[in-house]
N, C-alpha and C positions, 0 to 999 in steps of 0.2 A: 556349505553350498556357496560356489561361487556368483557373484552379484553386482553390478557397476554400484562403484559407491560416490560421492560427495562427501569431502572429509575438507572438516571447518575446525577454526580456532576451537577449544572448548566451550568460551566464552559465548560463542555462538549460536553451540550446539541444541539449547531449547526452540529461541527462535525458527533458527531454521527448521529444526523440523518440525514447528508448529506450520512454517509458509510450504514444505513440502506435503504436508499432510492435506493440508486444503487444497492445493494444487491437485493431488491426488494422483504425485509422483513419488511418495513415501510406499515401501514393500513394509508391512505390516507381518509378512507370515517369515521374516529375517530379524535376528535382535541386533540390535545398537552397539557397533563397539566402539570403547571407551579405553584412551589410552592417554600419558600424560601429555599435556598440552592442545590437544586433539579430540575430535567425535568423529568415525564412519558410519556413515545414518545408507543404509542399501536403500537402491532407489530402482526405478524404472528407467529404461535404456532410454527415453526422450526427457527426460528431465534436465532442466538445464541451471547448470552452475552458477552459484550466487556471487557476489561482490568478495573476495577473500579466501573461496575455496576452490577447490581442485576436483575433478574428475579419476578415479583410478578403479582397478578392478581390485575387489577384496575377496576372503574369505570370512563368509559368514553363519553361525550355527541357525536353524530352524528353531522358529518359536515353538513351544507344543501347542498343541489344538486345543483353546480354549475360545469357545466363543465363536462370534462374528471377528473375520478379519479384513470385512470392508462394509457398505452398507448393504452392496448389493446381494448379501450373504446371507441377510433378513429379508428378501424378498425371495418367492415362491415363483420363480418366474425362469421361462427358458435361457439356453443360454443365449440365442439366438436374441432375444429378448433384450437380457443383460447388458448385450455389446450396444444399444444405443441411449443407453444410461451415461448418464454427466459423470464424468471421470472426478471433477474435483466441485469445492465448494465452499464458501468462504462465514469463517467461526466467530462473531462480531458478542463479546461478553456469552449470554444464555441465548443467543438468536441464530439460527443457521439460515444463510441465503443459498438458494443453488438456479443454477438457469434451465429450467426443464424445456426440453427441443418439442419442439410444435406435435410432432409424431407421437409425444408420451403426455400430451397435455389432460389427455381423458383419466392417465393414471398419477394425476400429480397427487392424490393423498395417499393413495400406497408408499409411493417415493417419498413425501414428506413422513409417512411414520414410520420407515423404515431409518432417514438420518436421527429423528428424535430417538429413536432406541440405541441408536449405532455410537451417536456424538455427546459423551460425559456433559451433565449439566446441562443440556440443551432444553427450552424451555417453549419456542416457538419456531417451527418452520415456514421460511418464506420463498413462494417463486419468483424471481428476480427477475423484471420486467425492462430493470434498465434507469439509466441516470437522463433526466428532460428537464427543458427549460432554463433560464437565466440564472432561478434559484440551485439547481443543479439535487433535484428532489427526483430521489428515486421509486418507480413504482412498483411495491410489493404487494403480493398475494398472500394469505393466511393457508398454510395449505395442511398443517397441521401443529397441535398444541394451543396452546391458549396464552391470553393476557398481548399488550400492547408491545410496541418496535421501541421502546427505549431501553435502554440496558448501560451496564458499566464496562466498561473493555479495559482492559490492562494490560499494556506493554510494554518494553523499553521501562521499569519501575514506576508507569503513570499509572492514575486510570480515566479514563476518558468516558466521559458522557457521552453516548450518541442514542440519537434516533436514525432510524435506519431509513426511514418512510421521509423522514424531513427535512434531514441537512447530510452532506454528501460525506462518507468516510469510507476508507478502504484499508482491511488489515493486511493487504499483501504490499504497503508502503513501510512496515515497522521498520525493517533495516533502512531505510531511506530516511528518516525521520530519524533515528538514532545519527545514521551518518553522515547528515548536515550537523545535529547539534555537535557534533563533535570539532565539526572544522571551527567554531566559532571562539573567535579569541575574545580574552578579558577585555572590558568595554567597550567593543564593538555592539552597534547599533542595528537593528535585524529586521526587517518587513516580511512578513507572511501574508500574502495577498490571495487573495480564491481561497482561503485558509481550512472552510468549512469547519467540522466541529475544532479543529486548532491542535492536531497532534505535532505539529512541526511547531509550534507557536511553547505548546507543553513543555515537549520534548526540551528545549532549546533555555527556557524557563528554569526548568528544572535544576540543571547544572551550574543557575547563578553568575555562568561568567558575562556574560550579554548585559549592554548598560539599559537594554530595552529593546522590546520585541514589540510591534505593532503588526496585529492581526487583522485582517478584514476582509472581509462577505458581504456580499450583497443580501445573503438570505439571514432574516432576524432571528431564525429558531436556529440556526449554526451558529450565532454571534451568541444567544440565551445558553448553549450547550457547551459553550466554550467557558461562559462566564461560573455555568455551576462546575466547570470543573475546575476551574483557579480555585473556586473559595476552599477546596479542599489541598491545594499546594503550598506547599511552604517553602519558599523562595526566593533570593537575594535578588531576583530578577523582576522588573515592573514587566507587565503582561497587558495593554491597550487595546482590548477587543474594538472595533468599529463597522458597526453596521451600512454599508455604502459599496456603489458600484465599482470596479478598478476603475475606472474611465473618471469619475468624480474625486477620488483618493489621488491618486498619481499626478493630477493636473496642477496639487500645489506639495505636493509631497518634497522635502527637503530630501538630496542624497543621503544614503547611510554605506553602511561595508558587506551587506551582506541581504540580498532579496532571494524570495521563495515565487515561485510561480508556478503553483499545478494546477492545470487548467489543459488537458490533455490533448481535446478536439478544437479549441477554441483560443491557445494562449497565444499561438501565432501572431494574430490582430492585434493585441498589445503590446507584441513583445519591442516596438521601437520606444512609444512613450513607457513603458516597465522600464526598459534602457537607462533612460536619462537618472532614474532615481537608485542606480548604482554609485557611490563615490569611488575616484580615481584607487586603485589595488582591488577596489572590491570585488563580490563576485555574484555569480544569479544562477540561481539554480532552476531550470527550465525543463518542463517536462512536457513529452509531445508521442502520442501513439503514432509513430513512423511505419510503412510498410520495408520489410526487406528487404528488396530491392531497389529501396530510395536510399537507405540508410548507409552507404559507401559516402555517398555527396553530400549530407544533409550537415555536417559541421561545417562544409565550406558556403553551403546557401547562406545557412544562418550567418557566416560571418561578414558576406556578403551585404547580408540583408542590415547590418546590425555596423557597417563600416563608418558610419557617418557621426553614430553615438557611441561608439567604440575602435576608434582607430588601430586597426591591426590586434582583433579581438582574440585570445585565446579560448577555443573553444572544448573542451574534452568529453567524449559524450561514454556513457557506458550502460546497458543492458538494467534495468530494473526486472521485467521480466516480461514471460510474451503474451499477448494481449489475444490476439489470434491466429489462426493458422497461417497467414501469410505476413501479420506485423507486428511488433515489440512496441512497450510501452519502454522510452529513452531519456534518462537522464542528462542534460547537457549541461555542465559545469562549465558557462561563460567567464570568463577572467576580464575587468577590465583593467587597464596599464595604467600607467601612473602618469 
């Protein structure tokens, strides 16, 4: 059967389609081909292409009918029904979060026990309310399953502490998070700031080349969930969890070569004093939920904005992935000059 496909490194190929999967842009009822140096993972005609891979039309064999091949496959429900069910949903260790739309709020435990049969290992379903406040705590619902929002997540070869309910973490950053630690040279100095439980902080850790990573949150149970998951890395890298505002951090923060800023609604407002605590070559990784039609202009705003702590900034910004129907969550890889 022929099927738009996404064809990545091999190397890539679990990842991604663990972030296709949850998206709920992965075709389940197509198998995976596997070829050398390569994976075609069949997908859905609006799925959009990751950092590395390619868009092409394949041929692909039918799965045989075994089972459900979505969730909404364990529900008893029209089709009419069906079509205003959440397309995707995000797989956080043994925790599924999904965002159930106002219209299906009377059926959210069907829905939630429909993913807990659907999703391997899945241990507690939650309706995802949304990230609030300074501490950047999200609010979830129990909607089906049992026991509490902490769990172990493992990605990129970590595994990471979170609570889902307390300090902010997102699994559809794993390629982003791999693909900063990789830019990072042998003793180069690294700040992960908004860090929340500290995947990019992990991540970065993990590979030793880093003479030091300093992570910091304003929220104390992201700064506690970062520290239980150090004690279990082993690592030529020191790891500086810091509990504190960015506004109190950055005021005496010495330059290093390499800063992290996700902070998606809100990083804007720091991003001049964030600025100064880049050293001359280095670079800042800036993350900002842009609308579509701002996003032609939005390296030149930024460079604009950023002219006075970055003379003649290089800016390069590219697709992490899309947020809503009308804006994308954007990675902007600031350069500053020597």
């Amino acid at each position: 059967m022929r099927s738009r496909a996404i064809v990545v490194p091999l190397a890539d190929g679990e990842r991604t389609r663990q972030n296709l999967r949850a998206a709920g842009w992965l075709r389940t009822d197509l198998k995976i081909v596997r070829s050398p140096g390569e994976i075609a993972l069949p997908v859905v005609a609006e799925a959009v292409v990751p950092p590395g891979g390619r868009a092409e039309e394949r041929e692909f064999a039918a799965v045989a009918a075994r089972g459900a091949s979505s969730y909404a496959d364990l529900l008893e429900w029209s089709a009419a029904e069906k079509e205003l069910l959440p397309r995707s949903f995000d797989v956080v260790g043994d925790v599924v979060l999904v965002r159930v739309p106002p219209a299906l709020e009377a059926r959210s435990s069907e829905i939630g026990a429909a993913l807990l049969g659907f999703v391997p290992g899945a241990r507690i379903v939650g309706s995802d309310r949304g990230v609030h406040g300074p501490e950047r705590r999200r609010t979830v619902e129990r909607i089906a399953g049992a026991g509490g929002w902490r769990t172990r997540h493992r990605e990129n070869g970590v595994t990471l502490d979170v609570d889902v309910e307390l300090a902010y973490f997102s699994p559809r950053l794993a390629r982003e998070h791999a693909r900063v630690a990789e830019e990072v040279r042998p003793g180069e100095r690294v700040y992960d700031l908004c860090c929340g439980v500290g995947p990019f902080a992990v991540t970065i850790a993990r590979d030793g080349r880093a003479r030091s990573v300093t992570a910091v949150d304003a929220n104390p149970h992201a700064i506690e969930l970062l520290r239980a998951s150090l004690r279990r890395l082993t690592t030529a890298t020191s790891v500086t969890p810091i509990a504190a505002s960015i506004e109190t951090f950055v005021a005496t923060a010495p330059a290093v070569e390499r800063v992290v800023l996700n902070l998606p609604h809100e990083g804007i407002k720091y991003l001049p004093s964030v600025a100064r605590t880049v050293a001359p070559r280095g670079r800042l990784y800036y993350y900002e939920v842009v609308p579509r039609d701002a996003l032609p202009n939005r390296s030149n705003d930024l460079a604009t904005m950023l002219a006075t702590e970055f003379p003649a900034p290089v800016v390069d910004p590219h697709l992490v992935h899309p947020y809503s129907p009308s804006a994308d969550l954007v990675a902007f890889v600031i350069g500053r000059p020597a």
